[in-house]
PyMOL Python script that loads the backbone (N, CA, C, O; Angstrom):
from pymol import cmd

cmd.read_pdbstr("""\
ATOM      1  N   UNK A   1      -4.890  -7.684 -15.268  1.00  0.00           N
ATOM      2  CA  UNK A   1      -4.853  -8.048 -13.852  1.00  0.00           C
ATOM      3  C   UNK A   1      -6.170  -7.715 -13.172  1.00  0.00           C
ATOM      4  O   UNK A   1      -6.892  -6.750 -13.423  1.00  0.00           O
ATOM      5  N   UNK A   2      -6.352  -8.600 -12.335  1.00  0.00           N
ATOM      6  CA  UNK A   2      -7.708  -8.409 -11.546  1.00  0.00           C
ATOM      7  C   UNK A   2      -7.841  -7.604 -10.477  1.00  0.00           C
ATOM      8  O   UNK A   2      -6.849  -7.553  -9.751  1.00  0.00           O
ATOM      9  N   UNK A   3      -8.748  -6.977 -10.175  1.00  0.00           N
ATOM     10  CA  UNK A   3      -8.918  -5.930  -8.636  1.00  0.00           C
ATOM     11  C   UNK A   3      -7.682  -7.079  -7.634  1.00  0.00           C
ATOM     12  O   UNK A   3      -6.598  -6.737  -7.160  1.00  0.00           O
ATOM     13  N   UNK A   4      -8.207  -8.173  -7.584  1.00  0.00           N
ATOM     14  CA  UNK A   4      -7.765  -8.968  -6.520  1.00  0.00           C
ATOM     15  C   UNK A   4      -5.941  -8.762  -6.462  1.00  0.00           C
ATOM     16  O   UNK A   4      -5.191  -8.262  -5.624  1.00  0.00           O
ATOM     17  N   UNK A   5      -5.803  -9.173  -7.293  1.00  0.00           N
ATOM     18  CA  UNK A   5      -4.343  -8.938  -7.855  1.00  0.00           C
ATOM     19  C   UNK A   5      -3.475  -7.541  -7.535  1.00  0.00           C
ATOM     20  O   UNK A   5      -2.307  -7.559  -7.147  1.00  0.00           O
ATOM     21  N   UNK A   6      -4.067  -6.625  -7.711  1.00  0.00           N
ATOM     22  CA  UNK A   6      -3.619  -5.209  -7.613  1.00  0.00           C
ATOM     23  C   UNK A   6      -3.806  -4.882  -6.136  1.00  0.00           C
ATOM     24  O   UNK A   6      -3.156  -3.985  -5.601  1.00  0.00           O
ATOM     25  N   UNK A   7      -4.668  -5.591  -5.509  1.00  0.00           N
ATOM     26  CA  UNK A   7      -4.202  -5.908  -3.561  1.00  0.00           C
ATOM     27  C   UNK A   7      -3.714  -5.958  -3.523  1.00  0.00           C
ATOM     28  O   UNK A   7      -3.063  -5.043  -3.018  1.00  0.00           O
ATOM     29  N   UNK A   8      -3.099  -7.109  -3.980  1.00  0.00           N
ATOM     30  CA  UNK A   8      -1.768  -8.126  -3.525  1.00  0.00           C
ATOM     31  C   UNK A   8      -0.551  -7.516  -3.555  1.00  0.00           C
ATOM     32  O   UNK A   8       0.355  -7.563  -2.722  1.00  0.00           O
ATOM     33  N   UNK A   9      -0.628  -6.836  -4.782  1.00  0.00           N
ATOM     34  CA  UNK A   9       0.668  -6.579  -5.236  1.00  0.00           C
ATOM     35  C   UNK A   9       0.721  -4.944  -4.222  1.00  0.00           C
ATOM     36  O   UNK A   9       1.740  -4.703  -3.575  1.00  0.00           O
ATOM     37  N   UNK A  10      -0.315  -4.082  -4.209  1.00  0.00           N
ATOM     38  CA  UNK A  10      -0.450  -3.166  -3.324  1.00  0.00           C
ATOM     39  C   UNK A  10       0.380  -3.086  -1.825  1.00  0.00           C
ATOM     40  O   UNK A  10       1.344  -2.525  -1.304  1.00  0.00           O
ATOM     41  N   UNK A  11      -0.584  -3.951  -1.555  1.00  0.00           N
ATOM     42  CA  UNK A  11      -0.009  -4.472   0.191  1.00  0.00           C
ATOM     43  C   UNK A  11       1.382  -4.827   0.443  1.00  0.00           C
ATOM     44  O   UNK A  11       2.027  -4.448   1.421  1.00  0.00           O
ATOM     45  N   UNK A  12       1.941  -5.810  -0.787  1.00  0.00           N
ATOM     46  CA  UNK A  12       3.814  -6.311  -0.714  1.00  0.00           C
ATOM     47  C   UNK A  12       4.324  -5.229  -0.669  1.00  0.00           C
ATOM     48  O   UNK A  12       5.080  -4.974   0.268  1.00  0.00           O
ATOM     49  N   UNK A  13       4.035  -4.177  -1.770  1.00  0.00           N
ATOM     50  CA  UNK A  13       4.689  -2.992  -1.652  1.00  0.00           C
ATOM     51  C   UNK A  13       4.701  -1.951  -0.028  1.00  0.00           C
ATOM     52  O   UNK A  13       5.680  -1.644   0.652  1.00  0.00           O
ATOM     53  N   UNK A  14       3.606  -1.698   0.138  1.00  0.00           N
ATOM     54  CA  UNK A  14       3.206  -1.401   1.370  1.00  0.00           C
ATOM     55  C   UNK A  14       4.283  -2.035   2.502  1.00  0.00           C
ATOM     56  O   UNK A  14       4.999  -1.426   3.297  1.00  0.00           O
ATOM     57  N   UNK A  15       4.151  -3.290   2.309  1.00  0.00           N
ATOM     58  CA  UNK A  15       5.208  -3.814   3.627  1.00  0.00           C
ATOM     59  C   UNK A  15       6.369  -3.736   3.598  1.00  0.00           C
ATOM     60  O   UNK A  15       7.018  -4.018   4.606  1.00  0.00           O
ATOM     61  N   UNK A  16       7.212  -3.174   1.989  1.00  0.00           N
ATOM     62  CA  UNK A  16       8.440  -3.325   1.306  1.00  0.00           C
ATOM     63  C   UNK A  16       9.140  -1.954   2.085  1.00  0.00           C
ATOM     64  O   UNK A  16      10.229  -1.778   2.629  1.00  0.00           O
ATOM     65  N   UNK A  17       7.742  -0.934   1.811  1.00  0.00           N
ATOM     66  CA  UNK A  17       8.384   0.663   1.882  1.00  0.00           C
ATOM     67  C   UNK A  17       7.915   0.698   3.471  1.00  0.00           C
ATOM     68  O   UNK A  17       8.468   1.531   4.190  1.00  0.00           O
ATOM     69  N   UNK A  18       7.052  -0.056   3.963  1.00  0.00           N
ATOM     70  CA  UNK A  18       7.149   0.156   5.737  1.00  0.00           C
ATOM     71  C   UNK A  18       8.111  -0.029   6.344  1.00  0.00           C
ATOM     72  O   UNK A  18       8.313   0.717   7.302  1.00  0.00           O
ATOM     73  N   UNK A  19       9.157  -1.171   6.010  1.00  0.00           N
ATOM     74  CA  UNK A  19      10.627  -1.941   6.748  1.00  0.00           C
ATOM     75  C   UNK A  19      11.546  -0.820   5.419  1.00  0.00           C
ATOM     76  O   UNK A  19      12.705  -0.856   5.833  1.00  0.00           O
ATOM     77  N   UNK A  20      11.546  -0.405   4.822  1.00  0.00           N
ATOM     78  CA  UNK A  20      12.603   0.382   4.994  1.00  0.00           C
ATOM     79  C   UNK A  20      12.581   2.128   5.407  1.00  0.00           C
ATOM     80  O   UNK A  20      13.576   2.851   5.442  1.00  0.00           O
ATOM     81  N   UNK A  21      11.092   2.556   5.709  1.00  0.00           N
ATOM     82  CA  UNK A  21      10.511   3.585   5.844  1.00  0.00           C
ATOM     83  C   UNK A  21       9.952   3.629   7.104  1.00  0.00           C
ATOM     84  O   UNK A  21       8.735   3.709   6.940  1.00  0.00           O
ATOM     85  N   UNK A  22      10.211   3.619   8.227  1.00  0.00           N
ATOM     86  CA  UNK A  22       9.737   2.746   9.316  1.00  0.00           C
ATOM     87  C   UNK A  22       8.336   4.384   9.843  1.00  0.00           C
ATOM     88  O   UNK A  22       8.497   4.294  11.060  1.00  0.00           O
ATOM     89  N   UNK A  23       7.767   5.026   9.755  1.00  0.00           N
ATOM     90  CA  UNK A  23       7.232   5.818   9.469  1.00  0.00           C
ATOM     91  C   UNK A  23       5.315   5.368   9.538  1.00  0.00           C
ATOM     92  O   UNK A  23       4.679   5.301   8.486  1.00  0.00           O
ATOM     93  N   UNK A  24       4.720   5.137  10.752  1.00  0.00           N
ATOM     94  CA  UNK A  24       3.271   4.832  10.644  1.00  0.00           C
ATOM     95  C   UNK A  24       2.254   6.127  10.036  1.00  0.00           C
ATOM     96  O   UNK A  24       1.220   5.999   9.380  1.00  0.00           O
ATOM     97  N   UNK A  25       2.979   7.510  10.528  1.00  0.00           N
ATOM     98  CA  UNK A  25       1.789   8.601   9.564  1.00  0.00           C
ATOM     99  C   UNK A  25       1.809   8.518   8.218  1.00  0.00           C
ATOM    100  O   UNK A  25       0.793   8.739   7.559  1.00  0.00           O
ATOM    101  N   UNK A  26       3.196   8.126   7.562  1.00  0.00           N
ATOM    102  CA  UNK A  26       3.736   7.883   6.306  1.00  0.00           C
ATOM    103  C   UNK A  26       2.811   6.907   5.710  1.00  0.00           C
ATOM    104  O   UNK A  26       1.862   7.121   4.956  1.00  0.00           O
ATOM    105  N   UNK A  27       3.349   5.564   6.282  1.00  0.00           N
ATOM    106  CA  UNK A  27       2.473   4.434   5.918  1.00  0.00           C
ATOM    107  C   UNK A  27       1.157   4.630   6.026  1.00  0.00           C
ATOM    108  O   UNK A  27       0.794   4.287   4.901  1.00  0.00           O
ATOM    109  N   UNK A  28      -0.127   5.047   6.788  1.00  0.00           N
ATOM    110  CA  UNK A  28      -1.248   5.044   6.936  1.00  0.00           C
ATOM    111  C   UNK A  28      -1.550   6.491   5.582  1.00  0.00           C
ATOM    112  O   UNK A  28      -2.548   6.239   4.907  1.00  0.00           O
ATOM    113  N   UNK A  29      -1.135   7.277   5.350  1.00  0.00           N
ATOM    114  CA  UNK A  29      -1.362   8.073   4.211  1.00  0.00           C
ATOM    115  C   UNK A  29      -0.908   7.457   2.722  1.00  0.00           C
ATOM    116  O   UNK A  29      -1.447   7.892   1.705  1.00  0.00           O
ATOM    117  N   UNK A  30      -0.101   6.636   2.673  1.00  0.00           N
ATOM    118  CA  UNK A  30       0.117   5.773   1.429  1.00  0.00           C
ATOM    119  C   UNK A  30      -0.598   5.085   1.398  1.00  0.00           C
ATOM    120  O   UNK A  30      -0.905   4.915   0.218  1.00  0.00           O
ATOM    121  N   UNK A  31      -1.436   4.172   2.353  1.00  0.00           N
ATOM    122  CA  UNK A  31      -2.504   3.275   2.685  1.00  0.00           C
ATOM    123  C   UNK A  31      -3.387   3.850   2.033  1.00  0.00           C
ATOM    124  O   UNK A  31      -3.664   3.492   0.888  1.00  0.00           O
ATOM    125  N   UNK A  32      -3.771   4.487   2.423  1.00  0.00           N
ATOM    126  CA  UNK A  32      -5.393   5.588   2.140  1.00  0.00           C
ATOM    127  C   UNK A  32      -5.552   5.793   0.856  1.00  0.00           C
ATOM    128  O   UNK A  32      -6.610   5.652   0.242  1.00  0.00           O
ATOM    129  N   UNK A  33      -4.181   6.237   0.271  1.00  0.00           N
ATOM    130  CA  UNK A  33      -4.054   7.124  -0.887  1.00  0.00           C
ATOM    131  C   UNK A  33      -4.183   6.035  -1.741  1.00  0.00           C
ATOM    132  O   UNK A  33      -4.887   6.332  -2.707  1.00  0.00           O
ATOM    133  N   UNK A  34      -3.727   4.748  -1.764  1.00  0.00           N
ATOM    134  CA  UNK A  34      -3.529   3.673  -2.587  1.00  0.00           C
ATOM    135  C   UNK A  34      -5.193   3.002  -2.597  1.00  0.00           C
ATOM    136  O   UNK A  34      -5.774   2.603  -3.606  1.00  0.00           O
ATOM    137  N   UNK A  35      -5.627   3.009  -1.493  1.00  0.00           N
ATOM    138  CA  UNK A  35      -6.977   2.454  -1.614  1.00  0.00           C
ATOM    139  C   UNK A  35      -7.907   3.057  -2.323  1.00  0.00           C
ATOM    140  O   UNK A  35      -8.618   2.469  -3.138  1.00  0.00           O
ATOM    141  N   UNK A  36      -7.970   4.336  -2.049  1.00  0.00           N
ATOM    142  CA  UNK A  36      -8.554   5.848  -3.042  1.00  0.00           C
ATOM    143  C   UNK A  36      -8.662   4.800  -4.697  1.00  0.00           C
ATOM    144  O   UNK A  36      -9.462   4.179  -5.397  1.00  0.00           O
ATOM    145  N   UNK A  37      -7.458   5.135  -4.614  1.00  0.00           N
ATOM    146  CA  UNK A  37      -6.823   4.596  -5.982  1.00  0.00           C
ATOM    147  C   UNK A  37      -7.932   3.214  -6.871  1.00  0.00           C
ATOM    148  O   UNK A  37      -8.774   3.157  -7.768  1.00  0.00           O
ATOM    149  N   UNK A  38      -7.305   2.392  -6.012  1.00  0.00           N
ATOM    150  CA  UNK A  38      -7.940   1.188  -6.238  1.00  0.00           C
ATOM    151  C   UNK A  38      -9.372   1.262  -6.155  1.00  0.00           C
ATOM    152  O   UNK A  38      -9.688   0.471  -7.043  1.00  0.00           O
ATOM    153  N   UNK A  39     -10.310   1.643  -5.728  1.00  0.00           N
ATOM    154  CA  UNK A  39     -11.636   1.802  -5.934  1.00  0.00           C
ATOM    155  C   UNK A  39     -12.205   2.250  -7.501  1.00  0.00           C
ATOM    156  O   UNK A  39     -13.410   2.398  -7.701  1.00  0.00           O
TER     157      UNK A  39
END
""", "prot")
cmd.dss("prot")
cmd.show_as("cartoon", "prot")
cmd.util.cbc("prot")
cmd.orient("prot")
């Protein structure tokens, strides 16, 4: 799978666990942590 790809699939998740996690400090630290990642 390509960098590009592992966005994609990143971000769905991201929006999956935001609507059932409704939580913005939550979400913006999974954000971060996932981008970390991906670099």
């Amino acid at each position: 799978m390509g960098h590009r790809k592992l966005c994609d699939i990143s971000i769905l998740l991201l929006k999956a666990f935001y609507q059932i996690n409704a939580n913005e400090n939550d979400y913006q630290l999974i954000l971060l942590s996932l981008l970390t990642f991906l670099e």
